[in-house]
N, C-alpha and C positions, 0 to 999 in steps of 0.2 A: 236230417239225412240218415239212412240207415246203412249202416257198417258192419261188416262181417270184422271176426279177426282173420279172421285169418283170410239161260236159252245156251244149253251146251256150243260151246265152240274149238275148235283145232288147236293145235299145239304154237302156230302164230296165230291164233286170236286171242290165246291166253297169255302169251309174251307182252302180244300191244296190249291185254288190257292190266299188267303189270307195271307195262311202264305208262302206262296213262297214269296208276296211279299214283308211281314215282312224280311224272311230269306235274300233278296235281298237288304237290306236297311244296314244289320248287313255281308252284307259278306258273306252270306254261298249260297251253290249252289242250284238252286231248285229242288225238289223235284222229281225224275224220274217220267213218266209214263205210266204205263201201261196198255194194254188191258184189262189184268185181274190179277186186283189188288189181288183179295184173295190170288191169286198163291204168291204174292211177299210180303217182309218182308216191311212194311213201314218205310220211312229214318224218321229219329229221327224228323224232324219239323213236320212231318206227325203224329207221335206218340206223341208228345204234344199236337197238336190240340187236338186231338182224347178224349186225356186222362183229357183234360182243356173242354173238351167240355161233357164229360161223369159227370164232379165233380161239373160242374155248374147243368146239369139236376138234378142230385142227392143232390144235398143241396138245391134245388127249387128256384135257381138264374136263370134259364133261362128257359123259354116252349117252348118244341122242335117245336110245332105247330107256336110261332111265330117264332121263328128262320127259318123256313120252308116260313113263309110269308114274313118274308123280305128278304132270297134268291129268292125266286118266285117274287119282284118286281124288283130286279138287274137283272135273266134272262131274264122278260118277259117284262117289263114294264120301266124298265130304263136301258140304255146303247147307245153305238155308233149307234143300229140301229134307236133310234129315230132322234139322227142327220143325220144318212143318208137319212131319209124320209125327213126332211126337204129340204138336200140339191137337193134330186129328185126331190119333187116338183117345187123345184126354176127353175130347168132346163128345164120343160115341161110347165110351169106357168108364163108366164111376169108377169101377173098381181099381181099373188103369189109373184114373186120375189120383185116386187117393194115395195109389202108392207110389205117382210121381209127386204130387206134394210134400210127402212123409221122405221119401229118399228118392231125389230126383239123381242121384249118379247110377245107382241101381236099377231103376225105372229104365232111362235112356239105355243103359247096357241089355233091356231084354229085347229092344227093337236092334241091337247091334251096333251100338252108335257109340264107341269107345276111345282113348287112346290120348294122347299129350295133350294140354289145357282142355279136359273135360273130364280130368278124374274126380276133381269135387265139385259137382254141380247144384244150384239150389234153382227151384224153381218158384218164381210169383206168380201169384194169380189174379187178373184185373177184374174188378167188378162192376157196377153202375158207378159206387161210392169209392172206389177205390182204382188209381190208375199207377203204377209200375214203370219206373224208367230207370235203366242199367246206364250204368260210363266208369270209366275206370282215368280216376283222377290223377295218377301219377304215371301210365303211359298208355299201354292199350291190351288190357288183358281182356281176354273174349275165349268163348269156348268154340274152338275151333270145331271139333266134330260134329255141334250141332248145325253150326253157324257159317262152317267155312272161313274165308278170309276176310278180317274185320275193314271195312267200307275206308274209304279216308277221311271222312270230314268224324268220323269216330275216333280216331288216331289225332283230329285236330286240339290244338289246345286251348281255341276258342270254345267247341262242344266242351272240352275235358273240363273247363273251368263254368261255363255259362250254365250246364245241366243243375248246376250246383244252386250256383246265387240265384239263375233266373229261370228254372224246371217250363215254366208254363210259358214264359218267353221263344223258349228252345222249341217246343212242341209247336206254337203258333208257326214259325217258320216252317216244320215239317207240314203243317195245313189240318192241325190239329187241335181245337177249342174247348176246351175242357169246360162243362159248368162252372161256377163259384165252389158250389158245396163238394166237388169229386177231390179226394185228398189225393195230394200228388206224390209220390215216395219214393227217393230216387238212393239204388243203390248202389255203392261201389266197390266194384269187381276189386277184386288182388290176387297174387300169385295164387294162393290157397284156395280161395274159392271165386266160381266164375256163375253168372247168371243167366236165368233163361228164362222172359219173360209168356206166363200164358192168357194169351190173349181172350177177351170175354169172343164168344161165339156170336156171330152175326145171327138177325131177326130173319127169317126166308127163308135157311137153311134145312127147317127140320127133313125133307124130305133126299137132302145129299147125302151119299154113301160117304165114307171115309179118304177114298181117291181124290172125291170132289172137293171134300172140306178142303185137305192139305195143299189142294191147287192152289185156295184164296189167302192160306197164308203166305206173310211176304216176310224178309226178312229183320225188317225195320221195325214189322208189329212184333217181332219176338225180342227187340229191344226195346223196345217202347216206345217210339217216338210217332208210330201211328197205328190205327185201328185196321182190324179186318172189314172188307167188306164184301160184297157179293160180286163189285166191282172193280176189285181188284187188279191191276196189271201186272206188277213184280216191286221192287225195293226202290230206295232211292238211289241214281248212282253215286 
């Protein structure tokens, strides 16, 4: 193992899917959903939110106006689609790519993509022979600016331990089959430095602009746990 030392939704879609993932840590299932919520009775973590989020504005612990700005910087301004710009550019850019492999915090910072866990960033690069998988074994460091909020079964301590002893175990579950011969290398994140895996470019593509490419990546291919394809739908929840 190698070691360092060192679909937009509303401000209650991003509540429910907050506490889905709380609900998901403790066991419970997540929260249905619906076209039109009004029509339907909200599951009981739904109805905490709600009601935790109604007792904070009303005792003047929270302003719904910031609470609104920092959902508006998770939809708009942080998440997987900044890593996918980076990893688009890399694929239409030698020169880009060169200088995010040489200094991937620098690199990331000329597309804008800055600020708490992603000042020291390294990036990998997966090849036919060689395949790249991030976890951070002692809780859940992740780089947020490229990444967004790190998934839950990422934060699990089955992933945190299994990435370790059983890499290609772990991938099979993501629905991921590596040859015999493709060397598996799995790194882990720490406070100091946090990872960002780049994914080999799919076969079909030559003729996609840069928009295109970054569509098909997902979040999960920039932690390794699956491949880009042309196919693509989005991440695992």
């Amino acid at each position: 193992m190698a070691r360092s030392k060192k679909n937009p939704v509303g401000r209650r879609g991003f509540l429910k899917g907050a506490a889905a993932g709380a609900a998901g840590m403790f066991g419970a299932g997540p929260p249905q959903d619906h076209d039109h919520q009004h029509q339907a009775v909200p599951s009981d973590v739904n109805l905490r939110v709600k009601a935790l989020e109604s007792l904070l504005v009303e005792k003047g612990l929270v302003d719904r106006a910031a609470v609104d700005a920092i959902v508006d910087a998770y939809e708009t301004k942080i998440g997987p689609r900044n890593g996918a710009r980076v990893v688009a550019r890399a694929w239409v850019d030698p020169a880009y790519r060169k200088r995010l492999l040489a200094d991937a915090t620098a690199a990331i910072a000329e597309l804008g993509y800055t600020g708490g866990q992603g000042e020291d960033m390294v990036v990998l690069e997966n090849s036919p022979k060689v395949h790249n998988l991030v976890v951070c074994t002692l809780c859940s460091c992740y780089p947020w600016p490229v990444l967004g909020l790190p998934p839950v079964w990422y934060k699990s301590a089955p992933y945190r331990s299994r990435a370790v002893i059983d890499p290609r175990g772990v991938l099979r579950e993501f629905g991921l089959e590596l040859d015999e011969d493709v060397e598996v290398r799995v790194w882990d994140s720490t406070a100091e430095v946090r990872y960002l895996v780049l994914p080999e470019r799919p076969a079909g593509t030559e003729q996609m602009n840069e928009e295109q490419l970054a569509a098909l990546v997902t979040r999960d291919s920039m932690i390794g746990v699956k491949k880009v394809t042309v196919s693509n739908s989005g991440g695992r929840p």
